[in-house]
C-alpha positions in Angstrom: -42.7 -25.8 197.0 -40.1 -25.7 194.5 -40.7 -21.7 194.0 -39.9 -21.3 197.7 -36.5 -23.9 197.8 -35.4 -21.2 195.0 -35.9 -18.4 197.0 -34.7 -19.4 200.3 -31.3 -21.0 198.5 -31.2 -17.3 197.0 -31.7 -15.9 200.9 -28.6 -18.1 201.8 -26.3 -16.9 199.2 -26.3 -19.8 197.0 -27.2 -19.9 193.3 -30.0 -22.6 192.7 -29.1 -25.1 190.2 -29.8 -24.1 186.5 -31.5 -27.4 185.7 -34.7 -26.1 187.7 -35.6 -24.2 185.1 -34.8 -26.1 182.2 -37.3 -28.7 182.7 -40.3 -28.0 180.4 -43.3 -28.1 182.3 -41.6 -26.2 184.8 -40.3 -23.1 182.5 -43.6 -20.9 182.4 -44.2 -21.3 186.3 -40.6 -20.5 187.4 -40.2 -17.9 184.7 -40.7 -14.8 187.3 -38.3 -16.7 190.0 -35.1 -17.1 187.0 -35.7 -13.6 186.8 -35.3 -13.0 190.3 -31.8 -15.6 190.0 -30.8 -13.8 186.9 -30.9 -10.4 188.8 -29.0 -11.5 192.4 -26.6 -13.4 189.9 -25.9 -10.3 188.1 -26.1 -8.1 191.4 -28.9 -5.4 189.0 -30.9 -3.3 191.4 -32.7 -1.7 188.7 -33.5 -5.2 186.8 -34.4 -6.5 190.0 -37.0 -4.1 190.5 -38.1 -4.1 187.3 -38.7 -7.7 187.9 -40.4 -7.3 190.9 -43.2 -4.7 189.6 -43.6 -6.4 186.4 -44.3 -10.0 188.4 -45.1 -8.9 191.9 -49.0 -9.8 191.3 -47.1 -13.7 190.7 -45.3 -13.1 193.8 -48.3 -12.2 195.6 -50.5 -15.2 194.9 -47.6 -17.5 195.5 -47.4 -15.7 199.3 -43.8 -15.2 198.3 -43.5 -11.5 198.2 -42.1 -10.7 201.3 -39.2 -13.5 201.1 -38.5 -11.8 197.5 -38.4 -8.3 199.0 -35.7 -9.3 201.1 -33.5 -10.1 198.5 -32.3 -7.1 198.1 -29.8 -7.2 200.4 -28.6 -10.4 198.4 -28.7 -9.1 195.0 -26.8 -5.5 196.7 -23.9 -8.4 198.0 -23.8 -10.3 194.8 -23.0 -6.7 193.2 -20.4 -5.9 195.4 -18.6 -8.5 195.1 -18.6 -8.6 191.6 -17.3 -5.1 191.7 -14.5 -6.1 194.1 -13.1 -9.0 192.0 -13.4 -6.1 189.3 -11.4 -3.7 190.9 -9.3 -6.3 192.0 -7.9 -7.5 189.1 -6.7 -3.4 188.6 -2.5 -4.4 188.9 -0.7 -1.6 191.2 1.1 -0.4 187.8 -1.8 0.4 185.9 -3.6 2.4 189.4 0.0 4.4 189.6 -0.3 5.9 185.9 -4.0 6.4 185.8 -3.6 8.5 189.0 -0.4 10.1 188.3 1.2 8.6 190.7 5.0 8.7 190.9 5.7 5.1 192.6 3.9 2.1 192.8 4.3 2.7 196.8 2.0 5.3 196.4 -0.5 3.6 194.8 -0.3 0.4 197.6 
């Protein structure tokens, strides 16, 4: 039950709460599932399906792997954005010179 309240808060867009996995008895069977958090935190396609062929047998017998196939989408959003709040720290001045623009107009 608790594998599937991970994935579908992942589905939503939220982050499940870190404490999950902490708990000790609970570590080896959500190990594939941080994974799966680690990646759509991170927004890595290529982690992500690394993750998925290395666990999908897990997936499988948990009749999860079709909820976890369609976090890509999630994981692609969660890149996104962190590449926007990247780029958007990027002050006009510094996109003028590395551009060669003349005025900060330009670059706006």
């Amino acid at each position: 039950m608790l594998k599937l309240q991970v994935i579908v808060e992942l589905l939503m867009g939220q982050i499940p709460n870190r404490q999950i996995f902490t708990q000790k008895f609970l570590q080896a069977p959500l190990k594939p599932y941080f994974m799966i958090v680690s990646c759509v935190k991170s927004g890595d396609m290529v982690t992500f399906n690394q993750v998925i062929q290395k666990y999908g047998e897990i997936f499988r017998a948990d009749k999860n792997f079709s909820l976890i196939q369609r976090l890509r989408h999630t994981v692609l959003k969660f890149g996104l954005k962190k590449l926007n709040i990247s780029y958007s720290k990027i002050s006009l001045n510094d996109i003028k010179n590395k551009l060669g623009l003349e005025t900060i107009d330009e670059a706006e």
